[in-house]
N, C-alpha and C positions, 0 to 999 in steps of 0.2 A: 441353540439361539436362533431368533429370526431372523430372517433375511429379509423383508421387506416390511416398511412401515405400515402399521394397521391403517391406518386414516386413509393414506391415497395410494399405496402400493408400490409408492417405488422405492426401486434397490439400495438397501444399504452400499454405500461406496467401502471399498475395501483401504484398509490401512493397514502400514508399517510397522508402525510405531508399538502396538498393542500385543502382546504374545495373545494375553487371555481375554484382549477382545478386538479381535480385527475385523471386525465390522462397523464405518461408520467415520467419518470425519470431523462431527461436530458432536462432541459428547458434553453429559452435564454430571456432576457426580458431588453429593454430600457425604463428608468422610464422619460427620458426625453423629449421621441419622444410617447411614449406611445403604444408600440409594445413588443409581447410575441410571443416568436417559440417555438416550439417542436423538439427534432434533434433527429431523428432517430441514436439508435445508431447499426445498421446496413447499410444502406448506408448513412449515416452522412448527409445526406440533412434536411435542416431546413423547418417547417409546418408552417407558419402566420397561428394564429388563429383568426376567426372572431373576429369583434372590440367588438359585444356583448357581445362575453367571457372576455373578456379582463378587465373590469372593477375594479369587486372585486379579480380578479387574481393578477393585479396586485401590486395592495396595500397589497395583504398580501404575494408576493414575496415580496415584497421592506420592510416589517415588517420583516420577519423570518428571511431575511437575514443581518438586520442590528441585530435585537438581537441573533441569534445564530448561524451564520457562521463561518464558519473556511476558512480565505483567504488561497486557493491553489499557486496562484502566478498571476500576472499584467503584462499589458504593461500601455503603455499611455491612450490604450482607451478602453480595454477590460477587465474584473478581472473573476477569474475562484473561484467557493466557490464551497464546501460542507454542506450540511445541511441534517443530517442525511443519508440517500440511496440516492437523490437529491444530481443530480451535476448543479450547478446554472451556466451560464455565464450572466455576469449583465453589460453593456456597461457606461462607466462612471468608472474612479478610484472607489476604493472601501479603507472606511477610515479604514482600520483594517489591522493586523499585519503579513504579510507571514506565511504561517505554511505548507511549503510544503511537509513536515514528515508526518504529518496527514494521509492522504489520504495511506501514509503505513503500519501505525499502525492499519487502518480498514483492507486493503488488509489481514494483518496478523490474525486479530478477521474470516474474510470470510473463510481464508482458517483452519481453526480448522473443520471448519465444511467440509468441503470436506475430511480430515483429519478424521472424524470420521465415513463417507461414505467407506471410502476404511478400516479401522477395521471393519467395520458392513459386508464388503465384503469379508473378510478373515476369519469369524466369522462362516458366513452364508457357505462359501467353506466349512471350517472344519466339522461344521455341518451334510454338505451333506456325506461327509466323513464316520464321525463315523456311519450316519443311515447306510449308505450302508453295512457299515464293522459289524455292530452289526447285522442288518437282516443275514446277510451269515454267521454267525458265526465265522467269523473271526478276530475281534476284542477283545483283553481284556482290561479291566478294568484300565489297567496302558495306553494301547495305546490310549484309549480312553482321560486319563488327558493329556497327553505327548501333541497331535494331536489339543484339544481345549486349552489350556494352549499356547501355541507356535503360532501355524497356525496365528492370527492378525498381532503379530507382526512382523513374516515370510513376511505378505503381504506388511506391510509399510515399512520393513526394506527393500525389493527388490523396493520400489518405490521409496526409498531415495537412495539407491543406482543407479539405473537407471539415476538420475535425477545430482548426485552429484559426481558419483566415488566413489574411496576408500579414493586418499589423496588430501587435500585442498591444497598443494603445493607442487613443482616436480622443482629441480634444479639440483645446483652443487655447495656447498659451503664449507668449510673445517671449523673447530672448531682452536679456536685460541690458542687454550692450548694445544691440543696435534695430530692436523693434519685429526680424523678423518673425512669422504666425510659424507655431507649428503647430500640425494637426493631426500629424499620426508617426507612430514608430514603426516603420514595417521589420517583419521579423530578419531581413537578411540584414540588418542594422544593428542587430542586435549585439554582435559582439564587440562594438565600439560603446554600451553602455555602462559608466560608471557607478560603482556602487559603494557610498559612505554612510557613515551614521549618521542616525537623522535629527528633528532637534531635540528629542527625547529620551531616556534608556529603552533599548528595545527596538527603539523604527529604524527604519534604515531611508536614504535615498537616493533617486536614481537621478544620475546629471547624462545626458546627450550633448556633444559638442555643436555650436551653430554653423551650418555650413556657410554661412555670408562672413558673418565676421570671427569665426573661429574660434572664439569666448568660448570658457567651459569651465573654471571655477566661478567664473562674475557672473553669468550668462549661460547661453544655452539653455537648453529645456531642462527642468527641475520639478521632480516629481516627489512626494512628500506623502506623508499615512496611507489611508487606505490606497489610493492613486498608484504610491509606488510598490506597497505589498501586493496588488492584485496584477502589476504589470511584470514583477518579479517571476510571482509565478507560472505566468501564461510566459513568459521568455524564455525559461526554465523548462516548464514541460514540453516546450516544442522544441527545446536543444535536446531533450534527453526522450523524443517523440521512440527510438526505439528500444528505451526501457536500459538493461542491467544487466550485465553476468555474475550468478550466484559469489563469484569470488570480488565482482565490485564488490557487491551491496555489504559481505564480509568486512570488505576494506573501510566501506564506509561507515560501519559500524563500531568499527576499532577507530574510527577518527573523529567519530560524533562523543563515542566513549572515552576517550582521551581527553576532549573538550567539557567534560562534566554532563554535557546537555546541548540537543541541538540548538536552545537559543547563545546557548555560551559559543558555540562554535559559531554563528553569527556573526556575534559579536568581536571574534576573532578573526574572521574572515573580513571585513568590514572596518577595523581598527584606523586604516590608513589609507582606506579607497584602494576600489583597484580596478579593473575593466571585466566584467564577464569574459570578454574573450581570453582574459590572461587566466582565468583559471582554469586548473588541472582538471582533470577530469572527473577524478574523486571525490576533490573540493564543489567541484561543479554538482553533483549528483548529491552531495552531501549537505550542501545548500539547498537543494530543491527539496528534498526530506525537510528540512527544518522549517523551510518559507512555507508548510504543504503541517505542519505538527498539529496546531492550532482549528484546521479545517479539520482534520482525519480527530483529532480528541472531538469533539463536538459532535462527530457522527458516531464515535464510540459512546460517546453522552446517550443519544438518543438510542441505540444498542443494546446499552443496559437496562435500559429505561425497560424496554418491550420485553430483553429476557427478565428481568426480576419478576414483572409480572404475569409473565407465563410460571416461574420458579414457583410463586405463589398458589397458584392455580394448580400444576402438579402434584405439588408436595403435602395439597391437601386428599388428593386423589390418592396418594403414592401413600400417606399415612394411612389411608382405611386399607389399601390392596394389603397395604404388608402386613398390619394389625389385625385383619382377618385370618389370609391364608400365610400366615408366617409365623408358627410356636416362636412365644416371646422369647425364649431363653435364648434359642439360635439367632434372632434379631440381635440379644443384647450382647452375644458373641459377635459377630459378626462388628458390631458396632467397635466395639471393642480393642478388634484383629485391625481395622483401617487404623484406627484414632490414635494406636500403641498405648491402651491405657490396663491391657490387660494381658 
């Protein structure tokens, strides 16, 4: 098998998952026609693998991903999965249930770890700090705790702030009980933000209590559709700024799964108001999946949009390669052995 992509030359990434093809993380395979690619995911061009590889490759893509896939999202003739680091596209509907949250719940468990690169990087700053300051004698004992004690989080709070600002929402709104102007939410506020249903199935809204006159169902700051889904979210991602451990995001997915769907969980969440800061941390994480569903399907929309018609464009490529240098019989074998029709 090859080891690097014809087009641009770089290395296939090595996988797990694959006994008889472990080369390659983002694979394409038609169980019908009897064809497996490789897509670079640097210039996105797809590799036909010779037919010889293809055999036991493909029957145990057509295995894993019937028993342990997570559907990303479909069209008519394309379906996008997940299976573990493996991103599958499998031509042919795929009988399994959307879950296009998924694939954010990982993003979230990835970035913990980058998350714990940049404290190891603040760590290792301070570090260098105190040696310097202790050789030259100019360091004590207190500025020493002060310097390692502080420095990580110095490092990730200027990365979340960079990333996020101070306030997750900036308007002009006045409190209905007694006139005061609000004009922004800063995010250390955040955990005093109420969250209820809003006037519609599906919206939700966010009430802030007034610090003048302390109104907060009659009053206070009331934010409502897109206002309060886009302030949710920016709340949300900068509470949950260093991401997931693989056994959250687990958890969270048993709890999204329980709820039918992350807007049914929502909606449960939600039932009776309740304060961001009161939730769990589960809850909290599992809300920011659901608040985040809508966005992450829409760019899977656009996803499939561009693999279908690369699919197209291969598969007319991938018909003449095989239909020349591949004796029919062994094709329609071969076709066969994936499909279990023979």
């Amino acid at each position: 098998m090859y080891t690097r992509f014809l087009v641009c030359a770089t290395p296939f990434e090595p996988n797990d998952e694959l006994e008889y093809s472990p080369m390659g993380r983002h694979v394409a395979y038609d169980p019908g026609c009897g064809r497996l690619w490789l897509i670079c995911s640097t210039c996105k061009h797809w590799s036909l693998t010779p037919m010889e590889d293809r055999w036991e490759a493909l029957e145990e893509l057509e295995k894993l991903t019937t028993d342990r896939a997570r559907l990303l999202s479909q069209t008519d003739n394309i379906a996008l999965l997940r299976v573990g680091p493996l991103e599958v596209v499998r031509v042919g509907k795929a009988q399994l249930t959307e879950e296009a949250w998924w694939r954010y719940g990982r993003e979230l468990a990835s970035r913990l770890q980058s998350y714990k690169k940049l404290s190891l990087a603040g760590t290792a700053a301070a570090g260098a700090v105190v040696l310097g300051g202790w050789a030259t004698g100019g360091m004590t004992l207190l500025g020493m705790w002060s310097i390692m004690g502080h420095a990580p989080d110095s490092i990730t709070d200027a990365a979340r702030w960079l990333r996020f600002g101070g306030s997750a929402w900036r308007g002009d709104q006045e409190c209905a009980g007694c006139g005061y102007t609000f004009t922004k939410v800063p995010y250390r506020d955040r955990g005093s933000l109420g969250i209820f249903p809003g006037a519609e199935a599906g919206q939700i809204k966010l009430v802030q209590r007034c610090p003048v006159c302390g109104e907060y169902r009659n009053g206070g700051l009331r934010l409502q559709g897109r206002d309060a889904d886009r302030t949710l979210r920016r709340v949300l991602a900068y509470h949950h700024f260093a991401g997931a451990s693989e056994r959250r995001v687990v958890s969270v997915a048993k709890l999204i799964q329980e709820a039918g769907s992350p807007q049914d969980l929502t909606r449960i969440v939600v039932k009776d108001g309740r304060r961001i800061g009161d939730l769990q941390r589960t809850g909290a994480i599992a809300l920011k999946i659901a608040a985040n569903e809508s966005a992450e399907q829409k760019l899977l929309e656009l996803e499939l949009a561009q693999l279908e018609t690369h699919w197209r464009e291969e598969e007319e490529m991938a018909a003449i390669v095989d239909g020349e240098l591949t004796p029919l019989a062994l094709l329609e074998n071969l076709r066969r052995k994936v499909t279990g029709r023979g």
